[in-house]
C-alpha positions in Angstrom: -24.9 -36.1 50.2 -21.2 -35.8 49.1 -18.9 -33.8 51.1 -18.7 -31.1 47.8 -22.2 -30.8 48.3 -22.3 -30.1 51.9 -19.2 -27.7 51.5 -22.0 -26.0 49.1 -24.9 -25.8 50.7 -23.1 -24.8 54.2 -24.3 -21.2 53.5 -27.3 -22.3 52.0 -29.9 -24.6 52.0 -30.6 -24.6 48.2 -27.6 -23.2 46.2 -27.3 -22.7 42.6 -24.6 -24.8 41.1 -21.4 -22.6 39.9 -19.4 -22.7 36.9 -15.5 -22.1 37.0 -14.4 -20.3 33.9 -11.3 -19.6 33.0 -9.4 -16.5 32.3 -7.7 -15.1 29.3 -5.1 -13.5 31.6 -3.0 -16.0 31.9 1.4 -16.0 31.3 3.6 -19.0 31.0 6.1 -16.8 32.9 3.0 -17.5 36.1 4.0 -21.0 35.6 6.8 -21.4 35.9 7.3 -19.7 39.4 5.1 -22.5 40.4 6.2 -26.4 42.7 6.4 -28.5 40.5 8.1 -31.9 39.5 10.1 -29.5 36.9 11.1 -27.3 39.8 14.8 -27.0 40.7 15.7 -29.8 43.2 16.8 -27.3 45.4 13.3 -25.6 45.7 11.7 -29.1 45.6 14.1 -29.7 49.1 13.2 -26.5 50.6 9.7 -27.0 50.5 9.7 -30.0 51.7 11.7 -28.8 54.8 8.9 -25.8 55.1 6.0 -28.3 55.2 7.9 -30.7 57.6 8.5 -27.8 59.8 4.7 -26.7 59.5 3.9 -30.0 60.5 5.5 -29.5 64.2 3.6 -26.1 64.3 0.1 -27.5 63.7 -0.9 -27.9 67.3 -2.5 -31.2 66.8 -5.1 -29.6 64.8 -7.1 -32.3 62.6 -6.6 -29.2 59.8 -4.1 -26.1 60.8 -5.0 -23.1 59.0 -2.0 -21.3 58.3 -2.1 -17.7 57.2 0.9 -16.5 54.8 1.8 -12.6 54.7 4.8 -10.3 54.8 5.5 -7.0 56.1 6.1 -5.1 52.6 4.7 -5.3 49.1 6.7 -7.5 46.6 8.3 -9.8 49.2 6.8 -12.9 47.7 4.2 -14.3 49.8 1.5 -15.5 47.6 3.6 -17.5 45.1 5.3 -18.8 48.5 1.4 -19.2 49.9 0.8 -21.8 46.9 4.2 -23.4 46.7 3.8 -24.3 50.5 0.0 -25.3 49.5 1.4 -27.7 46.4 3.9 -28.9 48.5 1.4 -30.5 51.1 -1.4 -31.5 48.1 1.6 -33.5 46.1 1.4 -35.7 49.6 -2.5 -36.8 48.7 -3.5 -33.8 51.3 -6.9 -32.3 50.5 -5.2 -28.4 50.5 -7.1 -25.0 50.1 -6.1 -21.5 49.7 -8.2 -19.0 50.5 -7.2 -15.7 48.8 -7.8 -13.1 51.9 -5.9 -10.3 50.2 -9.2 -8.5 48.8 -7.3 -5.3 48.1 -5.0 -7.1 45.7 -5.5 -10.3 45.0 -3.5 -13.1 42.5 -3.5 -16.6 43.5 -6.4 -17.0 40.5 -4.1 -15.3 38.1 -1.8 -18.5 38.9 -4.6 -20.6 38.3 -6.2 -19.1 35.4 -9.4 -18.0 37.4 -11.6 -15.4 37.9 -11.4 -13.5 41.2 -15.3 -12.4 41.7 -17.9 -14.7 43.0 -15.5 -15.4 46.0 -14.5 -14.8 49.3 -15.8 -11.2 49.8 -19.3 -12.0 48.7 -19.5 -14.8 50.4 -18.3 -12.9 53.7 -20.9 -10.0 52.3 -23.9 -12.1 51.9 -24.3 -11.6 48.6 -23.4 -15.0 47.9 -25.8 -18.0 48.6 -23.0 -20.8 48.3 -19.6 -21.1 48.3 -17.7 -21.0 45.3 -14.8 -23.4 45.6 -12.6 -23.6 42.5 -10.7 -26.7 41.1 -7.3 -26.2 39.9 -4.8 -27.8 37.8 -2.6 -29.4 40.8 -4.5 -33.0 42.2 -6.0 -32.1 45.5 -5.7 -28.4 45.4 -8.5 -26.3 45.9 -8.8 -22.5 45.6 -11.4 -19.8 47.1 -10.9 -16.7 45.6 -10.7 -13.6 46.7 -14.7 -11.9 45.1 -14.5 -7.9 44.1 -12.7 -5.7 46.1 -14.7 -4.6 49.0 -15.2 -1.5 50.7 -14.3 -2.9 54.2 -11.9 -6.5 54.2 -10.8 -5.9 57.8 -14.6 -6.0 59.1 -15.0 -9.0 56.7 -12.4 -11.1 58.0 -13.4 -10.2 61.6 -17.0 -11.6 61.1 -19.0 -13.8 62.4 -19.2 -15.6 58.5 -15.3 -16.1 58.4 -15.3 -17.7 61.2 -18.3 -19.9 60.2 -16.3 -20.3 57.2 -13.4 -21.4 58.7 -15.4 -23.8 61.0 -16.3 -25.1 57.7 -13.0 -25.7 55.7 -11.5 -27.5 59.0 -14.2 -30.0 58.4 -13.4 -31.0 54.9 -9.8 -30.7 54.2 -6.3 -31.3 55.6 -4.7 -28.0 55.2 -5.7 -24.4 54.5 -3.5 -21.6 53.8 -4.9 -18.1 53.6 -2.8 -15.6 51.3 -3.3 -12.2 53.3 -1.9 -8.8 52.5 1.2 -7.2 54.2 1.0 -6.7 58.0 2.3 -3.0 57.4 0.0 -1.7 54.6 -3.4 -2.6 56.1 -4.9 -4.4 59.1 -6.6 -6.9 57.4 -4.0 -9.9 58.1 -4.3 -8.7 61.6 -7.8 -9.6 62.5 -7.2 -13.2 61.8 -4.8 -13.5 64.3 -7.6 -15.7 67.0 -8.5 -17.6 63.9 -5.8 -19.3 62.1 -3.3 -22.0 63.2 -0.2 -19.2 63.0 1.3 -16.9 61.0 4.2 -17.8 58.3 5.8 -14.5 57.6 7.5 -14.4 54.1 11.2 -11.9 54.3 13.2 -10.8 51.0 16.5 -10.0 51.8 17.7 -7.1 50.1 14.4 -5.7 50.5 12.5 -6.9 53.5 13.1 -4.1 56.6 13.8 -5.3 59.4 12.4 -2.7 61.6 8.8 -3.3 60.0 9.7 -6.9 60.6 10.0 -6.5 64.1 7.4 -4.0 64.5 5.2 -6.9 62.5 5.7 -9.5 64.3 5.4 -7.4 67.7 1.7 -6.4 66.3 0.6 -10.0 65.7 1.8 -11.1 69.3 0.4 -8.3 70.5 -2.6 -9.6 69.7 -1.9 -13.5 70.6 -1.2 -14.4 67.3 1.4 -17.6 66.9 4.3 -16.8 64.8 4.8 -20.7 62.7 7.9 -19.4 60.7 9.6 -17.6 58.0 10.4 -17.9 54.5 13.5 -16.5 53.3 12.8 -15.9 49.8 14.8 -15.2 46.6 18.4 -15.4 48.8 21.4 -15.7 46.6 24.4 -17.3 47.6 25.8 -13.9 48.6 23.0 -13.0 51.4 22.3 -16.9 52.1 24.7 -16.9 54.6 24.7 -13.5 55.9 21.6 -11.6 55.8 19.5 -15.1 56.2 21.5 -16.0 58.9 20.6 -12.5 61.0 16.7 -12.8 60.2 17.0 -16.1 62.0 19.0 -15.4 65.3 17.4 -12.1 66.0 13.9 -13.7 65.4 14.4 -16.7 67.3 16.5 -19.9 65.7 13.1 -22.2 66.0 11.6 -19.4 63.6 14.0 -19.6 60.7 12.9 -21.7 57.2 15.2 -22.2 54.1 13.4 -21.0 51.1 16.2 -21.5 47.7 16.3 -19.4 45.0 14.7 -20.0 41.9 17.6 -20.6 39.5 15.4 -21.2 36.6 13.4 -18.7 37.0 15.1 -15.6 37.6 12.3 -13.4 36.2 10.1 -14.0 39.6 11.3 -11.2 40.7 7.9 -8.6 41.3 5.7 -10.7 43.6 3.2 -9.6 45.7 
């Protein structure tokens, strides 16, 4: 039995083969906020320094899961969530992301997926397999994130995420889980036994840096590792200012470079 098919049948002893099909909604402007060879070299560097820097954080894990979040809405941490991911596939890496942010979720709108038959039904029980998803980038995989459910937090805290998780760390390198902000909902929260460590995406300009440290004092609270920060969307007029305080009053080891897109400077509403 291949591994695909074992990754299939892990919640089931007979599953029904699924069918990825693809979604009309769908913008070039998506694309272009995503790693790529046609990405700004500066981008291209700073990702690479994120993933080298993830690399010393992975505890000697055979496969860290990472989960990305922020503290605020619009702070960038899912298109940050896949850049990181791309980064570590375009290195032959088997990568998935699992899109945990039920409430709100949009790594398939990058991909040109549908959201349902996902994550929350599988969580649910509703689902009989798991419904991973191919995408467009060699070696990345996507789970989505299913319908919105009536209770994510109690999803993410079962017994079938963590089975789930058992799972993944099996059969690939990386896994990054796109969550929803730390303030808003307790849903990133509950994961904090789970996963590798946290990589907290700031916005200067935007970003609060009390929620920030009342954040981050909520996830250590609860033992959670703290891998790093992004700094995303800094121009040259905050790079060396603002970015500069996140990192000394949050611990130098903490602090990641994320550049500014200069090509595409209509990235500006993430979630």
């Amino acid at each position: 039995m291949s591994k695909r098919s074992r990754l299939a049948s892990f919640f089931s002893p007979d599953p029904k083969p699924k069918v990825n099909v693809k979604s009309s909604a769908f913008h070039k402007k998506d694309l272009q906020k995503l790693l790529s060879d046609k990405s700004p070299f500066g981008v291209k560097e700073s990702y690479g320094a994120i993933r080298t820097q993830l690399n010393f954080a992975r505890k000697s894990e055979k496969c860290p899961v990472f989960a990305v979040t922020s503290m605020t809405p619009g702070d960038g941490k899912t298109i940050n969530c896949i850049n990181i991911a791309i980064s570590f596939a375009k290195l032959n890496k088997r990568v998935l992301i699992i899109d945990a942010d039920m409430r709100n979720p949009t790594v398939h709108k990058f991909f040109s997926l549908h959201a349902a038959n996902g994550l929350s039904e599988l969580l649910a029980g509703f689902a009989t397999a798991v419904n991973f998803k191919t995408t467009n980038v060699d070696n990345l995989t996507v789970l989505t994130s299913g319908d919105t459910p009536p209770n994510p937090a109690e999803l993410l805290n079962s017994e079938q995420m963590d089975k789930l998780l058992r799972l993944v760390r099996e059969h690939f390198d990386y896994v990054f889980v796109d969550t929803p902000p730390v303030s808003l909902v307790t849903d990133a929260t509950v994961l904090a036994q789970k996963v590798t460590g946290y990589v907290i995406v700031v916005r200067p300009g935007r970003s609060d840096l009390g929620d920030l440290k009342r954040g981050i004092g909520s996830l250590q609270a609860l033992g959670a590792a703290i891998s790093g920060f992004v700094c995303n969307d800094a121009d040259d007029s905050v790079r060396n200012s603002r970015r500069a305080y996140y990192k000394s009053y949050y611990y130098k080891r903490y602090g990641y470079s994320y550049e500014q897109y200069a090509a595409a400077g209509e990235a500006r509403d993430d979630d």
